[in-house]
LUMNUDO-619403 format. One record per residue (C-alpha): x, y, z; residue number from 1; residue in one letter. Coordinates in Angstrom, 2 decimals, padded with zeros to 5 digits. Example, Ala and Ser with C-alpha at 12.3 -4.5 7.8 and 13.67 -1.06 7.14 Angstrom:
REC       c1       c2       c3    k  r
REC   012.30  -004.50   007.80    1  A
REC   013.67  -001.06   007.14    2  S
This chain:
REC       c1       c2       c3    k  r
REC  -014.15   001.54   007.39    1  X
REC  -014.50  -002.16   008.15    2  X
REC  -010.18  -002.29   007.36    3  X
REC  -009.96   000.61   009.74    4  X
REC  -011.92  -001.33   012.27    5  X
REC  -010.10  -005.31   011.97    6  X
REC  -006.97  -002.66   012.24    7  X
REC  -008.02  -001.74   015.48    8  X
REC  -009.37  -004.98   016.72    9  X
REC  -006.31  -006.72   016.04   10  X
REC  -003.96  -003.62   017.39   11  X
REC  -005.81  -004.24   020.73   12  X
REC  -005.68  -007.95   020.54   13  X
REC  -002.18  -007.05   020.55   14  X
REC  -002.14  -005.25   022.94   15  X
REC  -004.10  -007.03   025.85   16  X
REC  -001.86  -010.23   024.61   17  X
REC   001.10  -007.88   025.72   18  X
REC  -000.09  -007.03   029.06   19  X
REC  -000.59  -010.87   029.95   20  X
REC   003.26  -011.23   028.84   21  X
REC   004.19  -008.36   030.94   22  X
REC   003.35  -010.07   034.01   23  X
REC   005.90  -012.60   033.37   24  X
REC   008.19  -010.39   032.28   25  X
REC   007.99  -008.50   035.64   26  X
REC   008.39  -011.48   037.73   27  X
REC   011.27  -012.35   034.96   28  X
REC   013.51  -009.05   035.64   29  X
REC   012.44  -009.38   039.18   30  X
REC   014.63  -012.70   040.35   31  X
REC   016.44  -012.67   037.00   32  X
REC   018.21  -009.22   038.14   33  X
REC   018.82  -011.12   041.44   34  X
REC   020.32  -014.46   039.35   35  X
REC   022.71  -011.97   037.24   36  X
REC   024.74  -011.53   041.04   37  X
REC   025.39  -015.19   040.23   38  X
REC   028.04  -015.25   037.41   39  X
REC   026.92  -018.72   036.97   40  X
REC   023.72  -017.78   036.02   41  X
REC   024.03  -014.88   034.07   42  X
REC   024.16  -016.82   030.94   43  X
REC   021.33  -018.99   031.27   44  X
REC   019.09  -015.52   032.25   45  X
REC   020.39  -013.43   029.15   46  X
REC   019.32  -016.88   027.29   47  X
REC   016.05  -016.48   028.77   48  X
REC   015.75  -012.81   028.36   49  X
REC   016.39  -013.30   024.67   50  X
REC   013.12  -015.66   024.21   51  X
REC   011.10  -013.09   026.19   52  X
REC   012.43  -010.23   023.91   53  X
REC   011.64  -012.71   020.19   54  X
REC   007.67  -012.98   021.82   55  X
REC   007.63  -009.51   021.94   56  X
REC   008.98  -008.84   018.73   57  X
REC   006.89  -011.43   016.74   58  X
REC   003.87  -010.38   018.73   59  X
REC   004.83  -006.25   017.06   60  X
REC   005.43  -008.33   013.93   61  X
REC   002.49  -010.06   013.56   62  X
REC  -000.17  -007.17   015.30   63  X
REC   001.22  -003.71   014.42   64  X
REC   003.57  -004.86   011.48   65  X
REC   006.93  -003.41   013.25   66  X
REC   009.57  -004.97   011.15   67  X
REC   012.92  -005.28   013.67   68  X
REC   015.97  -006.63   013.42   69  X
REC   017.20  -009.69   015.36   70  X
REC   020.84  -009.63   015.42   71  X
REC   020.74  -007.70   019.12   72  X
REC   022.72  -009.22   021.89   73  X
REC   021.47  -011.03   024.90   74  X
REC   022.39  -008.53   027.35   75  X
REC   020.65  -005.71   025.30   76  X
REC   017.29  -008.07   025.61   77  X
REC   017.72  -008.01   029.32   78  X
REC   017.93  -004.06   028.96   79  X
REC   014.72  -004.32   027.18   80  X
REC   012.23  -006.30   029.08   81  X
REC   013.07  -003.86   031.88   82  X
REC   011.16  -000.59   030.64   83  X
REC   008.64  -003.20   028.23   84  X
REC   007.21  -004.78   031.40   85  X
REC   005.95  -001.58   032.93   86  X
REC   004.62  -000.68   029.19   87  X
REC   003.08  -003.81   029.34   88  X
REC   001.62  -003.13   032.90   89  X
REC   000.45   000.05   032.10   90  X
REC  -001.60  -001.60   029.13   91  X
REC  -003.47  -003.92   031.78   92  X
REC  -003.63  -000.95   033.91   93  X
REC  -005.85   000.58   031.21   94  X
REC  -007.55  -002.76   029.89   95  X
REC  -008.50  -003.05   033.37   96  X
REC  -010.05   000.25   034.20   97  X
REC  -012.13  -000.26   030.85   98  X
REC  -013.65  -003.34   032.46   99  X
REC  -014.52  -001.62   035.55  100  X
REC  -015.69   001.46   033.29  101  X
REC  -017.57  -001.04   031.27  102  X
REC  -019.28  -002.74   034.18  103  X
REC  -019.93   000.38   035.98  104  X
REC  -021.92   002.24   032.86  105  X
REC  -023.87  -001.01   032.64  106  X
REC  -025.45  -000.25   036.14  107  X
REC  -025.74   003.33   035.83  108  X
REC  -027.54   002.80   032.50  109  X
REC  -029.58  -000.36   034.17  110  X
REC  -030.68   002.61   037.03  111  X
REC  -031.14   005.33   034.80  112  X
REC  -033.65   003.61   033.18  113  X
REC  -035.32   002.33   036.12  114  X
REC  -035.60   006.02   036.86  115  X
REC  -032.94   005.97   039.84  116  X
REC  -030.09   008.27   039.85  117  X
REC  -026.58   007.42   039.30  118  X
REC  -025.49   005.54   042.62  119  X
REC  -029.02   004.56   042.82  120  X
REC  -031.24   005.97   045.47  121  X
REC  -032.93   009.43   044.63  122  X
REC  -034.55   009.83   041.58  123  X
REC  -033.17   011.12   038.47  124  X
REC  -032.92   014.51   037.39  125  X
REC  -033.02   015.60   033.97  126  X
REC  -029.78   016.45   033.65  127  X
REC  -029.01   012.93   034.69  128  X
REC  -028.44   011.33   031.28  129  X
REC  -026.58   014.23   029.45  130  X
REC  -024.12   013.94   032.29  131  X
REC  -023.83   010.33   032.42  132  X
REC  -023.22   010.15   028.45  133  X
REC  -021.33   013.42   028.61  134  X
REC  -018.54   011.51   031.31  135  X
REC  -018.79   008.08   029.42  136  X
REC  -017.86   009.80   026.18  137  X
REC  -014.64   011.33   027.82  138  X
REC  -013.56   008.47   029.84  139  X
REC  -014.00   006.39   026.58  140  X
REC  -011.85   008.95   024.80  141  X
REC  -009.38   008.98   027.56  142  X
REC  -009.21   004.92   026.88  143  X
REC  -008.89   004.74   023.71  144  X
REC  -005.84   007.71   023.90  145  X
REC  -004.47   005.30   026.49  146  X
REC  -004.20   002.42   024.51  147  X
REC  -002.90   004.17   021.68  148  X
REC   000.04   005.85   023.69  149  X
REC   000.87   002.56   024.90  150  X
REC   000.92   001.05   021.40  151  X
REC   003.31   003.93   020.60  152  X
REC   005.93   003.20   023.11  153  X
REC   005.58  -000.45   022.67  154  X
REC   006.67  -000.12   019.12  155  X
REC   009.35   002.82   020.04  156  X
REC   011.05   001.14   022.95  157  X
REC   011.20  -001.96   020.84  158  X
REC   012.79  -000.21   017.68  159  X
REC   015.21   001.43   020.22  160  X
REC   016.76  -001.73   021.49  161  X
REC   015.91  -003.68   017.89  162  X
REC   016.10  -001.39   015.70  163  X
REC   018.62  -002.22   012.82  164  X
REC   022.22  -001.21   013.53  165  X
REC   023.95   000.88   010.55  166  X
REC   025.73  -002.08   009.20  167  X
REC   022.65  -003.81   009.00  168  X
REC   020.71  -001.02   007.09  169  X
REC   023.53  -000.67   004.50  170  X
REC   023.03  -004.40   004.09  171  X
REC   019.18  -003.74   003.58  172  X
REC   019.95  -001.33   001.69  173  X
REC   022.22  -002.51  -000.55  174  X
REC   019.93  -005.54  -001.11  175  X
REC   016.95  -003.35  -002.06  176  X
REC   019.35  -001.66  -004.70  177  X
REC   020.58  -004.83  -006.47  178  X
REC   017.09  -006.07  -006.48  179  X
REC   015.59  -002.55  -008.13  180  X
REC   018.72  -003.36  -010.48  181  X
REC   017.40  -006.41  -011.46  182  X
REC   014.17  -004.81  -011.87  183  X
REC   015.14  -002.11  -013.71  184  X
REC   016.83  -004.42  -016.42  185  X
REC   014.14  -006.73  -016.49  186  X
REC   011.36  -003.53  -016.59  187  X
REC   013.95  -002.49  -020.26  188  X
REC   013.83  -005.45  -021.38  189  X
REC   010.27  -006.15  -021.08  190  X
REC   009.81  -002.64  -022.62  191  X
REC   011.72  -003.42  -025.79  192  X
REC   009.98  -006.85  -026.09  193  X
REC   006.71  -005.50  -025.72  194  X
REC   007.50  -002.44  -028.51  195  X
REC   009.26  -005.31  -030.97  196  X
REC   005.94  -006.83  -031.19  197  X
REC   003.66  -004.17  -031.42  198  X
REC   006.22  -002.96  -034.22  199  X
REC   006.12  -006.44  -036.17  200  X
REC   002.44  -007.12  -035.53  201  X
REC   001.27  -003.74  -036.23  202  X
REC   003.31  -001.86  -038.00  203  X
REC   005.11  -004.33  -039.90  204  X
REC   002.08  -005.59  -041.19  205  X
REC   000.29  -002.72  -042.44  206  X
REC   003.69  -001.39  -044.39  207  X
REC   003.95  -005.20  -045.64  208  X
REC   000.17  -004.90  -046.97  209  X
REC   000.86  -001.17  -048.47  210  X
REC   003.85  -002.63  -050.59  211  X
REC   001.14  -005.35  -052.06  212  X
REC  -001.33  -002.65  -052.99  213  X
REC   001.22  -000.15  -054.11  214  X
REC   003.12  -002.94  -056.63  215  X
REC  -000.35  -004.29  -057.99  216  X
REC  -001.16  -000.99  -059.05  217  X
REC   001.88  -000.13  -060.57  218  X
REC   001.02  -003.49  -062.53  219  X
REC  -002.93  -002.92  -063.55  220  X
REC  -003.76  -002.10  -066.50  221  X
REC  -007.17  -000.82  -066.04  222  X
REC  -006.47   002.80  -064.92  223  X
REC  -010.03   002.16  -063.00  224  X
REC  -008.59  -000.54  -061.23  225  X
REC  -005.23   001.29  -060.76  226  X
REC  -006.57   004.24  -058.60  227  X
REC  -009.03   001.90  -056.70  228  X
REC  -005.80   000.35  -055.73  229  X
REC  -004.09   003.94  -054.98  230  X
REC  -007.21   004.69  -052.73  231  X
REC  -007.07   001.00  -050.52  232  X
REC  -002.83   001.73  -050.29  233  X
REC  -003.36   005.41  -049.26  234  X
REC  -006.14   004.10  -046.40  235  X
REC  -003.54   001.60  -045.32  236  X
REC  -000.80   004.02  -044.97  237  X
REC  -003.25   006.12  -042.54  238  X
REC  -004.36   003.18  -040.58  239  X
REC  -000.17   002.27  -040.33  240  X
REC   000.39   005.57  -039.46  241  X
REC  -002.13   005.99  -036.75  242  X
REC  -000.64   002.05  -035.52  243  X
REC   002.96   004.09  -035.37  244  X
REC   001.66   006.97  -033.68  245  X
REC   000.00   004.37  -030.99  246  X
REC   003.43   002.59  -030.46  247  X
REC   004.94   005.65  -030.34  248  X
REC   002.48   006.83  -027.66  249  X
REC   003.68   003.81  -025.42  250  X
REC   006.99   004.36  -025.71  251  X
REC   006.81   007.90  -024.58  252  X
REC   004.21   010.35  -025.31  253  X
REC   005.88   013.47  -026.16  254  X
REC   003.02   015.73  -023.75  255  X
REC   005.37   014.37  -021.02  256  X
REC   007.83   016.64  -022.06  257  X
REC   006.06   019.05  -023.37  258  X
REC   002.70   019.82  -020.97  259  X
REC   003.13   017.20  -018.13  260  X
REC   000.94   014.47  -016.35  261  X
REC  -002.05   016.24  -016.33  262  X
REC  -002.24   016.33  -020.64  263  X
REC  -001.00   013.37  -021.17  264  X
REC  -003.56   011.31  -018.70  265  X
REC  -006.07   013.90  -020.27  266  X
REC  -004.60   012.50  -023.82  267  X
REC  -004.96   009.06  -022.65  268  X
REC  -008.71   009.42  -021.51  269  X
REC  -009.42   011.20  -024.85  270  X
REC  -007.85   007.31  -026.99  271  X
REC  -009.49   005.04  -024.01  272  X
REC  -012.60   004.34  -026.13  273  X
REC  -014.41   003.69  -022.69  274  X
REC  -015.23   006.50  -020.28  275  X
REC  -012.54   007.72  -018.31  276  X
REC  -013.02   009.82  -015.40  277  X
REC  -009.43   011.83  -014.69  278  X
REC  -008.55   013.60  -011.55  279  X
REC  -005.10   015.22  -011.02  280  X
REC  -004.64   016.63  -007.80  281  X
REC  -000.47   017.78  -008.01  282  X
REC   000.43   021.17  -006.91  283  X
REC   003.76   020.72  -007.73  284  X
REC   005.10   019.02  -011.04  285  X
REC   006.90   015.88  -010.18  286  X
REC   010.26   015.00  -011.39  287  X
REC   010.85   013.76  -015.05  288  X
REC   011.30   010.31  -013.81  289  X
REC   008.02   009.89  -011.54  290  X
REC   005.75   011.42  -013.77  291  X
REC   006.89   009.09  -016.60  292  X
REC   005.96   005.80  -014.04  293  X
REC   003.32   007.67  -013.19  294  X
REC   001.56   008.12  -016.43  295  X
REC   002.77   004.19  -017.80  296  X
REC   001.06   002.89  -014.90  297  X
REC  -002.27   004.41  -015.31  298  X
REC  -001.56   003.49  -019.29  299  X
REC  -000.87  -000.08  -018.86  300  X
REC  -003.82  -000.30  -016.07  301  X
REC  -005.98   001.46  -018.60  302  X
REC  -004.87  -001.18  -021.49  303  X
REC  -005.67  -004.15  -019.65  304  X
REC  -009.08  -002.89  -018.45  305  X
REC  -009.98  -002.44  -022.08  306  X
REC  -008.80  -005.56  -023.09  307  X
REC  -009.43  -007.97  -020.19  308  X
REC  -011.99  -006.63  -017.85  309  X
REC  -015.34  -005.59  -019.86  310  X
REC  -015.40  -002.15  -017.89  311  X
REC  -018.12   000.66  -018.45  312  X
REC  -015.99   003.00  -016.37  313  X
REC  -012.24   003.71  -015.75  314  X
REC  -011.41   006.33  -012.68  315  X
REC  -007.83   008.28  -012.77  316  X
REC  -007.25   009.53  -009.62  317  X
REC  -003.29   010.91  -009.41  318  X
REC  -002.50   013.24  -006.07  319  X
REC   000.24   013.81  -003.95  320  X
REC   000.41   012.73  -000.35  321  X
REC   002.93   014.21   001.52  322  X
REC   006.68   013.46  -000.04  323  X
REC   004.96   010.63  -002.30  324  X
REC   003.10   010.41  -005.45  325  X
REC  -000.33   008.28  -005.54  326  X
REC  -001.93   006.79  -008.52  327  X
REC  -005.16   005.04  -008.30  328  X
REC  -006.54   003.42  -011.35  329  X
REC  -010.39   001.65  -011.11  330  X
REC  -012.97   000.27  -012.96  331  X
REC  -016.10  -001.61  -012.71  332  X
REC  -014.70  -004.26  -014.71  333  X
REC  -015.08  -008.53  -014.01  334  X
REC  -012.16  -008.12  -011.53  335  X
REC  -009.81  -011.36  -010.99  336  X
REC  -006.57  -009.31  -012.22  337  X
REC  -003.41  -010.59  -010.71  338  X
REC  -000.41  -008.53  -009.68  339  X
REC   001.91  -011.57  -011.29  340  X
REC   000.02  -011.26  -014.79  341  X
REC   001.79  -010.34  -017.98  342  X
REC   001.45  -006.65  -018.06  343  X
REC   001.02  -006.35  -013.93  344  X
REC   003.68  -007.36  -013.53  345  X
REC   005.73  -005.29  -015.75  346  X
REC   004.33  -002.14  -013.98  347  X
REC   005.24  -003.92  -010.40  348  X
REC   009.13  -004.45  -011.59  349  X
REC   008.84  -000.59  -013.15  350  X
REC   007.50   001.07  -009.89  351  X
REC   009.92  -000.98  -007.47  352  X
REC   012.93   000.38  -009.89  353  X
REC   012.08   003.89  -008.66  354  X
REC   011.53   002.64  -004.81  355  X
REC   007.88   002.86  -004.74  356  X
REC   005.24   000.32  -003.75  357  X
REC   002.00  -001.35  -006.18  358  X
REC  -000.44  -003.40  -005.18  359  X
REC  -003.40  -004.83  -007.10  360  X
REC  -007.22  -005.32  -005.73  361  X
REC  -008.91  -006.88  -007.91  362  X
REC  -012.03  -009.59  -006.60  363  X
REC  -014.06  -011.56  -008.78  364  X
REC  -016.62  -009.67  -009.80  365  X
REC  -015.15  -006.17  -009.37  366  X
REC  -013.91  -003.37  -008.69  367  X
REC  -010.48  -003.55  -009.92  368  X
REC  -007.89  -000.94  -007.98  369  X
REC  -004.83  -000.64  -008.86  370  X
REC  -002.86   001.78  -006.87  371  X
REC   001.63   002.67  -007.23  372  X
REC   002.73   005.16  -004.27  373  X
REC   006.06   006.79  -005.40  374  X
REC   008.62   008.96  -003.90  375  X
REC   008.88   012.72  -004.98  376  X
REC   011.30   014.18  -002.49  377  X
């Protein structure tokens, strides 16, 4: 709620900062459309109209987040400021009428409860206050749908003129691809890394420590001491098998294939060792590819929590949200995780391969969220 609210503050902080611009933007295209019958001056007023357009578009930048491009021309800022000013004018339009609405229900409440009617005068009626509130509650509405209309076709009218021309999104574009590349490559090789050492750590070991048991009982003598022997190399080849079947498990769990996300988070809950609380909200199975990021993500999240964060309570929460995919993974843990750690980061590179987003929330002290939004059209 409080997000929602500095959200709103700062759209509106936006916004009135915008209708104080607009006002010299008006006078701007005013006598700057008169200057442009001046050949002479045509160039210093496109120069001009180009620093008025960058305010506005670092002002949507920095208030609403409207990422826009800045290779437009001069002559298309000009174009611009035209229909922006009377945006802008309509915003202090509105701002201004909330004032007056402001000031006004101050006096009509200062009267009501002074037992005058509205305007003051007669006494109130009954019905008074439940029309007063009734009117202050749709005029308020009416406000607020104001300002948000206006915040609408500030952003539109600035992506129209702004907006990225198509050789300029197949340059984004083709920079967001090399980069997943990278990522992708980097994600592999992390991958193989991360099962080499789980393989010589664990596995290795245990098939290292079964050879010593297995060779000095082939050399004992005492047939008691022999099958003692037997008995510690057969326990060691269970505890290196259930070590294979774990590395196995994080290299792909074969439910995947087989069931789907839903079994194979249920799996993962089951070998947690801490409570895990699942919920799968998907209609529709994903693709191959997004259920398999899908299900490493709330894997690694879960392995670090057990390791790292000292958590009495891990909550799986994977649903789909329109053409995307949404994992959530928290716990109650110490907090302090960092999106740039070891295995963090590994997830972030794996998730930006298939063009999705990942962020990390983790204060000191707790709760830890971790949350990857992926496509699924």
């Amino acid at each position: 709620m409080r997000r929602y609210l500095r959200k709103a503050l700062r759209g509106a902080l936006g916004l009135a900062i915008g209708a104080m611009t607009a006002v010299a933007e008006f006078f701007y295209v005013l006598f700057g459309g008169i200057a442009l019958a001046v050949p002479a001056l045509r160039p210093p007023v496109f120069a001009g109209a180009r620093a008025l357009s960058e305010v506005e578009r670092r002002r949507l930048h920095k208030y609403f987040g409207e990422e826009n491009a800045t290779n437009y021309t001069d002559r298309r800022a000009m174009a611009y400021l035209v229909p922006r000013c009377l945006i802008g004018l309509l915003c202090a339009a509105i701002f201004i009428l909330i004032l007056l609405g402001a000031g006004s229900g101050v006096i009509i409440a200062a009267q009501l409860f002074e037992g005058q009617s509205p305007g003051g005068g007669a006494p109130a009626d009954w019905y008074d206050p439940l029309t007063t509130a009734l009117f202050g509650g749709l005029l308020v509405f009416l406000s607020l749908q104001g300002l948000i209309g206006a915040a609408t076709l500030d952003a539109r009218l600035a992506k129209r003129f702004f907006g990225p021309s198509k050789s300029e999104q197949l340059r984004r574009r083709l920079s967001e691809v090399t980069t997943s590349r990278a990522e992708v490559v980097e994600a592999v090789n992390g991958e193989r890394r991360r099962i080499e050492r789980d393989l010589h750590d664990g596995v290795q070991q245990r098939l290292v420590a079964l050879g010593m048991l297995l060779g000095r009982a082939r050399r004992a003598t005492d047939p008691e001491h022999a099958a003692d022997l037997l008995r510690q190399a057969h326990e060691e080849s269970q505890r290196a098998l259930v070590d294979l079947r774990e590395v196995s498990w994080r290299v792909y769990p074969i439910a995947l294939d087989a069931d789907g996300l839903h079994p194979a988070l249920e799996a993962l809950a089951e070998r947690a060792g801490i409570p895990v609380h699942l919920r799968v909200d998907l209609p529709e199975r994903p693709p191959a590819a997004i259920e398999t990021v899908v299900y490493f993500v709330a894997s690694e999240a879960v392995t670090n929590t057990i390791k790292h964060a000292a958590a009495t309570r891990i909550d799986i929460e994977a649903e789909r949200d329109g053409g995307k995919v949404r994992v959530r993974i928290t716990d109650d843990g110490t907090g302090g995780a960092r999106e740039s750690g070891g295995g963090l980061s590994g997830l972030a590179r794996r998730v930006a391969a298939a063009d999705g987003r990942f962020t990390v929330d983790s204060p000191l002290g707790g709760p830890t969220v971790v949350t990857a939004v992926l496509p699924c059209e």
